[in-house]
PDB file of N, CA, C and O in Angstrom:
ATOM      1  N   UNK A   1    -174.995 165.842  96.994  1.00  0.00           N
ATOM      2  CA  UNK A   1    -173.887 166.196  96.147  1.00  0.00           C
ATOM      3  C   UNK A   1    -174.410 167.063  95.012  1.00  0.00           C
ATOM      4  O   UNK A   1    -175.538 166.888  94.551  1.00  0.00           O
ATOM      5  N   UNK A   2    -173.538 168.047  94.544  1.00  0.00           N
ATOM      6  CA  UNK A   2    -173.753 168.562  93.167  1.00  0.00           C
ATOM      7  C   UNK A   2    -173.400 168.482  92.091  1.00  0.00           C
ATOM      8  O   UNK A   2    -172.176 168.381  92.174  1.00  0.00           O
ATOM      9  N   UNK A   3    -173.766 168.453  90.783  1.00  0.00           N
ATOM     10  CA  UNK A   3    -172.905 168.692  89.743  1.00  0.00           C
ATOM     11  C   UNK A   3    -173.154 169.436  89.150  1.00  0.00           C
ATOM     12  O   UNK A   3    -174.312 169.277  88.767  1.00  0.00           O
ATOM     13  N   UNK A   4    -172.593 170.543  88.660  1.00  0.00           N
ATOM     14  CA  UNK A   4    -172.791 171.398  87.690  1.00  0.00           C
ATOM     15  C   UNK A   4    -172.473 171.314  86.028  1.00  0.00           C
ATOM     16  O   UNK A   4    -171.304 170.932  86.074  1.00  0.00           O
ATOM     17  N   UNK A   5    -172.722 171.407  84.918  1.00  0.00           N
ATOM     18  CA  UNK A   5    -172.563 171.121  83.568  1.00  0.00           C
ATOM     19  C   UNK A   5    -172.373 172.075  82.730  1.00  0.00           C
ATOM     20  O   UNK A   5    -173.389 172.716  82.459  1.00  0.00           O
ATOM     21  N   UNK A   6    -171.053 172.509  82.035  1.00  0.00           N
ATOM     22  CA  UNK A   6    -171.211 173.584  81.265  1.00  0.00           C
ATOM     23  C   UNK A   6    -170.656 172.993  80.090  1.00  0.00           C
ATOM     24  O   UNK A   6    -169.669 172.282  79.904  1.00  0.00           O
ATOM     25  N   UNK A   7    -171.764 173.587  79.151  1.00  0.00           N
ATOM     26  CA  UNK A   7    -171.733 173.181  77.848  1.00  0.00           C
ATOM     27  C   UNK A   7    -171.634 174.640  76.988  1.00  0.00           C
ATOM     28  O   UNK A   7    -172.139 175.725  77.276  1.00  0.00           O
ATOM     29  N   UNK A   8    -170.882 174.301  75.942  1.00  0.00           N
ATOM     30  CA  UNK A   8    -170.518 175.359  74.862  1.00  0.00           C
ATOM     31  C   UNK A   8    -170.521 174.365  73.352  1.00  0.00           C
ATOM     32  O   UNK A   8    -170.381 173.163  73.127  1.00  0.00           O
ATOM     33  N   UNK A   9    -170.760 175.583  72.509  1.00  0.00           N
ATOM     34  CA  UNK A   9    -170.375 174.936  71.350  1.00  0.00           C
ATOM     35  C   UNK A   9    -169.365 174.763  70.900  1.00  0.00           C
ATOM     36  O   UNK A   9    -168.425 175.558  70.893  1.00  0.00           O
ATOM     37  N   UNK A  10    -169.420 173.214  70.250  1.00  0.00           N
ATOM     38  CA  UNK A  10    -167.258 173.051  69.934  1.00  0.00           C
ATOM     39  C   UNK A  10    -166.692 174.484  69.133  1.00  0.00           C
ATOM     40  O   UNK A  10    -167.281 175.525  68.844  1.00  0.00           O
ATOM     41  N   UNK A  11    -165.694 174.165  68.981  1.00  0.00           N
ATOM     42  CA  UNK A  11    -165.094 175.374  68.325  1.00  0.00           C
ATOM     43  C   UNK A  11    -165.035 175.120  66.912  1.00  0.00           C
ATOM     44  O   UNK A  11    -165.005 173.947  66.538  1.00  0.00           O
ATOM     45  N   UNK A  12    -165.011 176.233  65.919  1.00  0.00           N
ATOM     46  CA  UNK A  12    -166.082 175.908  64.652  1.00  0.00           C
ATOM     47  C   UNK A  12    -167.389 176.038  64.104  1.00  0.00           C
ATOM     48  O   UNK A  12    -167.528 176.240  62.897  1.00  0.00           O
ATOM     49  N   UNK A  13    -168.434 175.935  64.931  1.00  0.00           N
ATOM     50  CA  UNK A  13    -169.146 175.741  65.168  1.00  0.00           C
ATOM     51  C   UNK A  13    -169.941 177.448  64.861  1.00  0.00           C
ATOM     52  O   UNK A  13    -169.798 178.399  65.630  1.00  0.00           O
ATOM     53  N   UNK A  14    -170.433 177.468  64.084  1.00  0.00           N
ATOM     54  CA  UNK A  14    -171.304 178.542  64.170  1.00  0.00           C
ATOM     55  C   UNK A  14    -171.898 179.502  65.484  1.00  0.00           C
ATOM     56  O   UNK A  14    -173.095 179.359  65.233  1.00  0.00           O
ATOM     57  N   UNK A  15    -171.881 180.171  66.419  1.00  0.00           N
ATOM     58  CA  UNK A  15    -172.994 180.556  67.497  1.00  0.00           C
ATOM     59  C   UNK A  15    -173.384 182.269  67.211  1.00  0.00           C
ATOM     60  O   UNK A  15    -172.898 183.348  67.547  1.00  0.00           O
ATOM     61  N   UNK A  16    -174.514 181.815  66.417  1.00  0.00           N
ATOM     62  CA  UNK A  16    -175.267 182.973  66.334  1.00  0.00           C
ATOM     63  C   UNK A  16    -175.907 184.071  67.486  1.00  0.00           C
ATOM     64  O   UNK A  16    -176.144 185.238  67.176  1.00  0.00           O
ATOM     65  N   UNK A  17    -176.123 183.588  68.703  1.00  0.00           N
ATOM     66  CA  UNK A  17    -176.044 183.912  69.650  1.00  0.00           C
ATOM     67  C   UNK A  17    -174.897 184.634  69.924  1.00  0.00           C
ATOM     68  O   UNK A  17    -174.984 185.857  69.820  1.00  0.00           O
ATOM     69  N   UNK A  18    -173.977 184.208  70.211  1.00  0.00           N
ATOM     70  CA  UNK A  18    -172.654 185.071  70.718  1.00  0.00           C
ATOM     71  C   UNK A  18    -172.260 186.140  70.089  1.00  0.00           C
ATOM     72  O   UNK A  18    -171.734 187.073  70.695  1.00  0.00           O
ATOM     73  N   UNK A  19    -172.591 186.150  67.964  1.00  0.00           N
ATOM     74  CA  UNK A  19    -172.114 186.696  67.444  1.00  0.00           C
ATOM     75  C   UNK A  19    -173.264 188.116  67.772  1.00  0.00           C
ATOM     76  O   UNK A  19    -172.866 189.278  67.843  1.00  0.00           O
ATOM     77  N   UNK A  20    -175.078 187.591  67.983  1.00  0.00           N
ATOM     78  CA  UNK A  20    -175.668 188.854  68.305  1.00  0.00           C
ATOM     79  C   UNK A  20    -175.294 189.333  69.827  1.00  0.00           C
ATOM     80  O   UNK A  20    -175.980 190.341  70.002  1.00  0.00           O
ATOM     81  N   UNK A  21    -174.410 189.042  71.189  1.00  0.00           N
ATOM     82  CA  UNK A  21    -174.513 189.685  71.720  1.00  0.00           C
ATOM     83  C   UNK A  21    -172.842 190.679  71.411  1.00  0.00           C
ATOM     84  O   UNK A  21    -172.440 191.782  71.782  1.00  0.00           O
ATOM     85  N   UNK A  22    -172.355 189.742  70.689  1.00  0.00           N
ATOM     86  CA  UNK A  22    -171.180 190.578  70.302  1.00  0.00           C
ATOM     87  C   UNK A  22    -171.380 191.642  69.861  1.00  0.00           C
ATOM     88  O   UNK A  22    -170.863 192.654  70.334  1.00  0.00           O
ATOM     89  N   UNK A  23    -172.199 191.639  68.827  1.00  0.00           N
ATOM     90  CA  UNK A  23    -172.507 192.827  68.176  1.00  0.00           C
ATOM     91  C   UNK A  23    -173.555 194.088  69.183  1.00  0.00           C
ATOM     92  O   UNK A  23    -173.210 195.270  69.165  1.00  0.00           O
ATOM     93  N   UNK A  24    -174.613 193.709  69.876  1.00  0.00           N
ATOM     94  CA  UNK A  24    -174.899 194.182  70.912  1.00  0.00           C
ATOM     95  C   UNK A  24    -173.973 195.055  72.098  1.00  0.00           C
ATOM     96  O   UNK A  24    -174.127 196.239  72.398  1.00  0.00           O
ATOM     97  N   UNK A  25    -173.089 194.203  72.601  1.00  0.00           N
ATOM     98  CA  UNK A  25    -172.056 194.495  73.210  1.00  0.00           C
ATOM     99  C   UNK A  25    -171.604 196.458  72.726  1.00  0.00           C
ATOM    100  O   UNK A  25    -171.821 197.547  73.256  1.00  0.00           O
ATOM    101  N   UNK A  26    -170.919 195.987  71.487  1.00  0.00           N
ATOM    102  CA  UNK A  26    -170.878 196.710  70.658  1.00  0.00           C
ATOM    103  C   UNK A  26    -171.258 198.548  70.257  1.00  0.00           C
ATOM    104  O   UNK A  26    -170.703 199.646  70.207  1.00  0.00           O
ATOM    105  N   UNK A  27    -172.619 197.874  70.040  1.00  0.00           N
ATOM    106  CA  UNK A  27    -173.651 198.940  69.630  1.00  0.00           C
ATOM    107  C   UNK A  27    -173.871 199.846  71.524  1.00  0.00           C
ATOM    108  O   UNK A  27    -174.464 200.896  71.772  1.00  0.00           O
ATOM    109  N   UNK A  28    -173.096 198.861  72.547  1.00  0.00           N
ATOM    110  CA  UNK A  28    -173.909 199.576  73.677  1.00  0.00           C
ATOM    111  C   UNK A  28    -172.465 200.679  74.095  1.00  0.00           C
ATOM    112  O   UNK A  28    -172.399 201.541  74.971  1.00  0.00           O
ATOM    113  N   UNK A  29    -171.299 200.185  72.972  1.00  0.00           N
ATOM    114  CA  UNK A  29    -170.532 201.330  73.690  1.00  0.00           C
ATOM    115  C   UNK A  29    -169.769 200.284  74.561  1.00  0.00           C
ATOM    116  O   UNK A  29    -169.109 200.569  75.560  1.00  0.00           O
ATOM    117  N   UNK A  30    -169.925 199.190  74.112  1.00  0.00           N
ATOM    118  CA  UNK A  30    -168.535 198.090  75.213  1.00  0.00           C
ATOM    119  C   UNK A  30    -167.485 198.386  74.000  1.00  0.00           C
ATOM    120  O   UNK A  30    -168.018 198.374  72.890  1.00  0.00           O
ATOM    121  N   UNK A  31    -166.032 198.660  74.021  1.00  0.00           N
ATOM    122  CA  UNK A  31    -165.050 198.427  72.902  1.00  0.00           C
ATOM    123  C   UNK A  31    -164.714 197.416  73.732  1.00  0.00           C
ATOM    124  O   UNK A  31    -165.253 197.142  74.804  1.00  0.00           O
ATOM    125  N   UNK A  32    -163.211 196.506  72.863  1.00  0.00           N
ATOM    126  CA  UNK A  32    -162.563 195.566  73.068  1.00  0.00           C
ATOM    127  C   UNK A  32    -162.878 194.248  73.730  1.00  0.00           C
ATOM    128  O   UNK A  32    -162.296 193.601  74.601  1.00  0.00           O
ATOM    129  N   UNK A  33    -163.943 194.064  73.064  1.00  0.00           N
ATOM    130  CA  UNK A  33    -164.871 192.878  73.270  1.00  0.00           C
ATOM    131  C   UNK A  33    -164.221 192.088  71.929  1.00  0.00           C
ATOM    132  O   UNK A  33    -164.474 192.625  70.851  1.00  0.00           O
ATOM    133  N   UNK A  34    -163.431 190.898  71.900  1.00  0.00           N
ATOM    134  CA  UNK A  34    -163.356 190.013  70.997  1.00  0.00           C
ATOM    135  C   UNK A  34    -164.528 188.869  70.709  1.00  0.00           C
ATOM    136  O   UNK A  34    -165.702 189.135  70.967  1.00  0.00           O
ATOM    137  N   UNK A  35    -164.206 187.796  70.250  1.00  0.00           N
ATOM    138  CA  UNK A  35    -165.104 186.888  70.111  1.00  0.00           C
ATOM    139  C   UNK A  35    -166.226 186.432  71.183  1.00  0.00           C
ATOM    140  O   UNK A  35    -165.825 185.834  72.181  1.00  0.00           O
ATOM    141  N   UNK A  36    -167.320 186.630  71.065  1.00  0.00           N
ATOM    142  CA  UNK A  36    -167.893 186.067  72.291  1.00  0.00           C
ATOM    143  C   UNK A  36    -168.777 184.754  71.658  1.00  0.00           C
ATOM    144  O   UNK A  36    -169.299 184.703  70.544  1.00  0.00           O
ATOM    145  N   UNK A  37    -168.781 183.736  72.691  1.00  0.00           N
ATOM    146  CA  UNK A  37    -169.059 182.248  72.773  1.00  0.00           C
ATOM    147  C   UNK A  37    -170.189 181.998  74.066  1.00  0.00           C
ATOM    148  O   UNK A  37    -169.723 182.103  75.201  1.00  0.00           O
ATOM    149  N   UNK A  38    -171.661 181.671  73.923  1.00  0.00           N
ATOM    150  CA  UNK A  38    -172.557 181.520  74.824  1.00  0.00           C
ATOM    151  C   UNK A  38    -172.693 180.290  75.121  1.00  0.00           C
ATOM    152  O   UNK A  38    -171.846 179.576  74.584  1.00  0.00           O
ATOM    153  N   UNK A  39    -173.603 179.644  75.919  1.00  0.00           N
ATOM    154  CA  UNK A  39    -173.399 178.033  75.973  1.00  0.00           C
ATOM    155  C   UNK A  39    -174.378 178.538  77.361  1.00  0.00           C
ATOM    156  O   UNK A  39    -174.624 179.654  77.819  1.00  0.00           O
ATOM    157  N   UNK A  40    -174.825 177.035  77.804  1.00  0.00           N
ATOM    158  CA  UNK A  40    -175.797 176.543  78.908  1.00  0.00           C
ATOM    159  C   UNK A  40    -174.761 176.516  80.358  1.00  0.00           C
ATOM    160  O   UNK A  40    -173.558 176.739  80.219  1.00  0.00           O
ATOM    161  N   UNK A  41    -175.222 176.286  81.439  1.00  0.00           N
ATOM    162  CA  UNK A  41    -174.984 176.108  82.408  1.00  0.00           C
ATOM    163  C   UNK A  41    -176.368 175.224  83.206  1.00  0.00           C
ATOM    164  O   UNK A  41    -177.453 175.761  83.429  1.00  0.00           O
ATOM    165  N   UNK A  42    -176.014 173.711  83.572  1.00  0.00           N
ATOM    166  CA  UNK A  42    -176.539 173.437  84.222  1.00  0.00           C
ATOM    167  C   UNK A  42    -176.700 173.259  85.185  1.00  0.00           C
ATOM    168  O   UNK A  42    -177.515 172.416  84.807  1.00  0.00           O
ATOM    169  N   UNK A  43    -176.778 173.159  86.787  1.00  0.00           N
ATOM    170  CA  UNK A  43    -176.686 172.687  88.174  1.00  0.00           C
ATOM    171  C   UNK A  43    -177.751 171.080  88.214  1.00  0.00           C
ATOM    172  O   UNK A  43    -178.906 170.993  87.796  1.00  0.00           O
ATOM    173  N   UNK A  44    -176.983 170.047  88.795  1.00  0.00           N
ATOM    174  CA  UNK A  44    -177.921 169.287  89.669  1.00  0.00           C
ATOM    175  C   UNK A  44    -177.738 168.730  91.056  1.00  0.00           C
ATOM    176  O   UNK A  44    -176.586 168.523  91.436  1.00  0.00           O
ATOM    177  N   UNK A  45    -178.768 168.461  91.866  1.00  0.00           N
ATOM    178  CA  UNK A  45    -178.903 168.039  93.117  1.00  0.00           C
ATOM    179  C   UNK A  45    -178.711 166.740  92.941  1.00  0.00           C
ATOM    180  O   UNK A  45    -179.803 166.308  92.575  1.00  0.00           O
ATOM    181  N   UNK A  46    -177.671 165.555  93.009  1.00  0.00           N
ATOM    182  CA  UNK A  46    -177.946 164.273  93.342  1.00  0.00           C
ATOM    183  C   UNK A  46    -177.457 163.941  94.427  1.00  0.00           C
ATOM    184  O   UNK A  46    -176.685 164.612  95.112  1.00  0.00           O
ATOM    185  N   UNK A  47    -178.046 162.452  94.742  1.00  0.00           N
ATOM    186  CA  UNK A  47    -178.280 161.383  96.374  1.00  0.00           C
ATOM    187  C   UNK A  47    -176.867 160.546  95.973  1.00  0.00           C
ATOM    188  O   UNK A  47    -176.746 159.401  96.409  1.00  0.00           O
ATOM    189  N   UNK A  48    -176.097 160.969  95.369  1.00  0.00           N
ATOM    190  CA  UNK A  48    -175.262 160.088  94.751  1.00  0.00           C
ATOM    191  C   UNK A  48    -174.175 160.695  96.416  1.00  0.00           C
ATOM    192  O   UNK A  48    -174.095 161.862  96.801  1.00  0.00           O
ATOM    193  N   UNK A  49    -173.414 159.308  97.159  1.00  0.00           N
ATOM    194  CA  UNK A  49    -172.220 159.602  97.935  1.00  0.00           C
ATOM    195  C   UNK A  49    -170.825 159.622  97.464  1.00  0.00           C
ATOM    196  O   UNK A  49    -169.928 160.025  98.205  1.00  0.00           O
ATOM    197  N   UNK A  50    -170.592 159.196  96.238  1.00  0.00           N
ATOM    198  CA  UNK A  50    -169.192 158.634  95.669  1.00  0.00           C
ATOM    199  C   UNK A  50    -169.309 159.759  94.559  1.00  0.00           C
ATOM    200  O   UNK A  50    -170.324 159.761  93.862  1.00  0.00           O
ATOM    201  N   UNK A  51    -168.419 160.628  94.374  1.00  0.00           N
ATOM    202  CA  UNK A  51    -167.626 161.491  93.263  1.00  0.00           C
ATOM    203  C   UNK A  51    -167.922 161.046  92.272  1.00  0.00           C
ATOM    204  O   UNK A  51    -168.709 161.443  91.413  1.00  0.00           O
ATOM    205  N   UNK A  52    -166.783 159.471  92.386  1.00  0.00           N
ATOM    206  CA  UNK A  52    -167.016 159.331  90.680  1.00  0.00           C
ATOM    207  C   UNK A  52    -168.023 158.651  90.507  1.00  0.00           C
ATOM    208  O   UNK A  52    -168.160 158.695  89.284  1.00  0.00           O
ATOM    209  N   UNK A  53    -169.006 157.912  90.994  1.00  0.00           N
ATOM    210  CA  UNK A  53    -170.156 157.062  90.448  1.00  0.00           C
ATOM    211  C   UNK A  53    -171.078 158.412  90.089  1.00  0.00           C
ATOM    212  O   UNK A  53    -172.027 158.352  89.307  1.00  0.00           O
ATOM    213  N   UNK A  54    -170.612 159.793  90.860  1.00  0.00           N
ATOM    214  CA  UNK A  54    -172.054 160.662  90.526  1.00  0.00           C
ATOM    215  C   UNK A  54    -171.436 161.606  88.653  1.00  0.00           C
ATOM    216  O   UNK A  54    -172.100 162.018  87.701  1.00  0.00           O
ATOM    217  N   UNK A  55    -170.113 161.581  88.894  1.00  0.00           N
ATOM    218  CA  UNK A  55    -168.993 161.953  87.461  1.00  0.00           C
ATOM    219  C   UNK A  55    -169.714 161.162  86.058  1.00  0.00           C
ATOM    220  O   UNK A  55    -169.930 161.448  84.881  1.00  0.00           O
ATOM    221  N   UNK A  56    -169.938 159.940  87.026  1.00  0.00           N
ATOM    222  CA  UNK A  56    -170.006 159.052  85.387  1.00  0.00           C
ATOM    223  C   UNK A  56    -171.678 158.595  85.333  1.00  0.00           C
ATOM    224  O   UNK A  56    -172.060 157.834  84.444  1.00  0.00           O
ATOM    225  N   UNK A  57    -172.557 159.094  86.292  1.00  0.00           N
ATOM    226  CA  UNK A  57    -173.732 159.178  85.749  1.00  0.00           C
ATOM    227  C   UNK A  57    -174.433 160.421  85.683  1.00  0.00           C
ATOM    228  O   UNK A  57    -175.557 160.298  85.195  1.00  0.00           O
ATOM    229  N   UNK A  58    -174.104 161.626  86.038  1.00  0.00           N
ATOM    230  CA  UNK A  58    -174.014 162.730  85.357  1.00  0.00           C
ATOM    231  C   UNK A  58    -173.223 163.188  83.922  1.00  0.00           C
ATOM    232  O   UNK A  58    -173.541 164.186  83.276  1.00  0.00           O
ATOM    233  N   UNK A  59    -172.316 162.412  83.619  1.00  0.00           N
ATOM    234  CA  UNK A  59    -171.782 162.104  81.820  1.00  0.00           C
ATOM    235  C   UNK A  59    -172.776 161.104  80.917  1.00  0.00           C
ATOM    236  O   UNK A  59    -172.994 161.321  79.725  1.00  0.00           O
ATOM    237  N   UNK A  60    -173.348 159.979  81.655  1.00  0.00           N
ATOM    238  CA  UNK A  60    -174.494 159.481  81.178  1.00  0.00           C
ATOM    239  C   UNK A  60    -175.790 160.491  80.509  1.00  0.00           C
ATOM    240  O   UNK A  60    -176.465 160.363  79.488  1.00  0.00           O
ATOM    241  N   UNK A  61    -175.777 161.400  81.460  1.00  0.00           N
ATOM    242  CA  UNK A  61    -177.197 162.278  81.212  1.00  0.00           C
ATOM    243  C   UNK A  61    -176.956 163.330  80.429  1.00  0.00           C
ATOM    244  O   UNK A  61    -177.889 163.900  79.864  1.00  0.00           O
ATOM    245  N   UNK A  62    -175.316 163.841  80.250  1.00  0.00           N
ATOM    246  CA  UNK A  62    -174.870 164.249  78.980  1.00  0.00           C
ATOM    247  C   UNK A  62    -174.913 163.939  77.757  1.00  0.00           C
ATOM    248  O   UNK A  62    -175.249 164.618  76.787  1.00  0.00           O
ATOM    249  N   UNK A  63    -174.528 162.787  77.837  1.00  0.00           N
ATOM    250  CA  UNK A  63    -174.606 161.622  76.304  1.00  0.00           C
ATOM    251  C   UNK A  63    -175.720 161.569  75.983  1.00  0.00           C
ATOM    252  O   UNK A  63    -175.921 161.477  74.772  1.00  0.00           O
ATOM    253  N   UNK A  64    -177.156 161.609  77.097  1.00  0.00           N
ATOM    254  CA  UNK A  64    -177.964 160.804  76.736  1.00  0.00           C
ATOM    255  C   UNK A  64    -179.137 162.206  76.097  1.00  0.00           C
ATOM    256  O   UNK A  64    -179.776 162.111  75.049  1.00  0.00           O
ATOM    257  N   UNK A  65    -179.174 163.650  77.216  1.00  0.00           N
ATOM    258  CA  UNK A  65    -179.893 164.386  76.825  1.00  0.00           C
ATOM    259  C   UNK A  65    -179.181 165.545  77.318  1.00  0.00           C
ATOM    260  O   UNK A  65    -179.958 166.471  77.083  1.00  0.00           O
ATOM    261  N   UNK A  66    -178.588 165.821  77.634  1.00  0.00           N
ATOM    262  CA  UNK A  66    -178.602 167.217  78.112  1.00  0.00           C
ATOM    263  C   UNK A  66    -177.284 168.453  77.145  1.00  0.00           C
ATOM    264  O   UNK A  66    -177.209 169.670  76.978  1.00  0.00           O
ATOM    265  N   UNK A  67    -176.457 167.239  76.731  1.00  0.00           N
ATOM    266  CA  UNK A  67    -175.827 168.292  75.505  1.00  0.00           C
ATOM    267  C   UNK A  67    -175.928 167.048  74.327  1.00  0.00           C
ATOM    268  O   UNK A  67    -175.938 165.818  74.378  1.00  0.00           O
ATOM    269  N   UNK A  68    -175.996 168.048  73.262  1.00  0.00           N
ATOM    270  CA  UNK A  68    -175.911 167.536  71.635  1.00  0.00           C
ATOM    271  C   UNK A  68    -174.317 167.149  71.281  1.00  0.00           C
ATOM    272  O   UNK A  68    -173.599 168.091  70.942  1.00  0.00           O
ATOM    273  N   UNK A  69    -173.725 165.792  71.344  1.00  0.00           N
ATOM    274  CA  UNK A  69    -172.691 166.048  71.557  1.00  0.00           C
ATOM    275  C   UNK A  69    -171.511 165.760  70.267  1.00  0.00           C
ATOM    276  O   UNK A  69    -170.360 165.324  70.249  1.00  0.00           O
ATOM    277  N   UNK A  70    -172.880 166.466  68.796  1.00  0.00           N
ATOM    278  CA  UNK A  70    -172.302 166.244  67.609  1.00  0.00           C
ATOM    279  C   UNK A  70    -171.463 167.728  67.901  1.00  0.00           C
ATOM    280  O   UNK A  70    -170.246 167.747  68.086  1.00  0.00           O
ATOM    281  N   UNK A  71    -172.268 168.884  67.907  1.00  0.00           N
ATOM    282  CA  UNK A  71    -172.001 170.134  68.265  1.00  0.00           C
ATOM    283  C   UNK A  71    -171.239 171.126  69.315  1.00  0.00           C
ATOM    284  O   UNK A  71    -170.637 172.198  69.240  1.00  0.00           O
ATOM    285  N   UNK A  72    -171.736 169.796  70.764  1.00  0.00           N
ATOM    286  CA  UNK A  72    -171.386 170.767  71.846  1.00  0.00           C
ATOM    287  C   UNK A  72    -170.235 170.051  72.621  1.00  0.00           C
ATOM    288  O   UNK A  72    -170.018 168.839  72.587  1.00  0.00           O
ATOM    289  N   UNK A  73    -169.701 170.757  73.155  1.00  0.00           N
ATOM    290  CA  UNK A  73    -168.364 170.333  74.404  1.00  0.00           C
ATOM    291  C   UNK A  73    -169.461 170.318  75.954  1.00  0.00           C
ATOM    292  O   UNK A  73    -170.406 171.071  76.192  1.00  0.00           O
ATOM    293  N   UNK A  74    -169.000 169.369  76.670  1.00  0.00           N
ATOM    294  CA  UNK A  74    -169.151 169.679  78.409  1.00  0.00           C
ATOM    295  C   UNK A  74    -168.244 169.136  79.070  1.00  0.00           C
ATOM    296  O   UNK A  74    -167.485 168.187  78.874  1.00  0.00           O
ATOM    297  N   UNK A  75    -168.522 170.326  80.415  1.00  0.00           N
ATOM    298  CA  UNK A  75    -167.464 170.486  81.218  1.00  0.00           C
ATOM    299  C   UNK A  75    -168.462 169.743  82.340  1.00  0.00           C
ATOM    300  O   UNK A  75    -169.681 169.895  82.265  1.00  0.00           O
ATOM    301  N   UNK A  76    -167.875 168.970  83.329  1.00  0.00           N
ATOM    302  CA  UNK A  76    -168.752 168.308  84.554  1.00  0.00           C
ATOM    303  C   UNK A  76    -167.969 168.640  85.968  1.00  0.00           C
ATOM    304  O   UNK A  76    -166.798 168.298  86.137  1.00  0.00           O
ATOM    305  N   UNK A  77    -168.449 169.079  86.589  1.00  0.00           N
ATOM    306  CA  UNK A  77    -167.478 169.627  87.907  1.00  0.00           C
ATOM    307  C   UNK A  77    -168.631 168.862  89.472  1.00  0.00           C
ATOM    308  O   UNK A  77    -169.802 169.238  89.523  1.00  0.00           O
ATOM    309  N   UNK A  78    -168.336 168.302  90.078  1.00  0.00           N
ATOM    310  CA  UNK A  78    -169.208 167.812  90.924  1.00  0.00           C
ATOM    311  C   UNK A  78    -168.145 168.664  92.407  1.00  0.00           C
ATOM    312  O   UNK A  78    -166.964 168.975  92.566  1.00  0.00           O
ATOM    313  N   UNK A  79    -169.282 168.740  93.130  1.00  0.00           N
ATOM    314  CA  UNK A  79    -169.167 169.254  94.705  1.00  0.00           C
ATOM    315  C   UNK A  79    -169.695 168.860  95.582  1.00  0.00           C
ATOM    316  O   UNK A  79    -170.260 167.795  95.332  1.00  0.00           O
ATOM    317  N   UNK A  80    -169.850 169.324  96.912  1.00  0.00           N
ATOM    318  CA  UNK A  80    -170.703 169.515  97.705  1.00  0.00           C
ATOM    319  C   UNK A  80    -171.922 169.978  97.926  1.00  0.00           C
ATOM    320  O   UNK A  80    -172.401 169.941  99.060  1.00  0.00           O
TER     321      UNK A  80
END
């Protein structure tokens, strides 16, 4: 099974990142580029057979390390 993890910073939130590729963007001759917002993308491989037992221990490994979750939002999408 898979899960994939996308994390962004809440909204509010400062991202200095986004604001340099915004400005990048920019400087390269992109117009009508509004706000841009960067964030992680994770993929994992688990042995897990059940959806939700792999949902709620892939949210475990959220909580526990993989997003900051004073700062950040995640999204958890599990597959095939």
């Amino acid at each position: 099974m898979k899960a994939t993890v996308r994390i962004m910073l809440k909204q509010g939130v400062l991202d200095p990142q986004g604001k340099a590729i915004e400005h990048a963007l920019s400087a390269l001759g992109f117009s009508g580029v509004g706000e841009v917002r960067q964030g992680k993308l994770i993929t994992l491989e688990l042995d897990d057979a059940d959806p939700a037992a792999a949902r709620e221990r892939v949210r475990d490994m959220c909580e526990k390390l993989l997003a900051n979750t004073v700062i950040e939002d995640y999204e958890i999408e599990i597959g095939e």
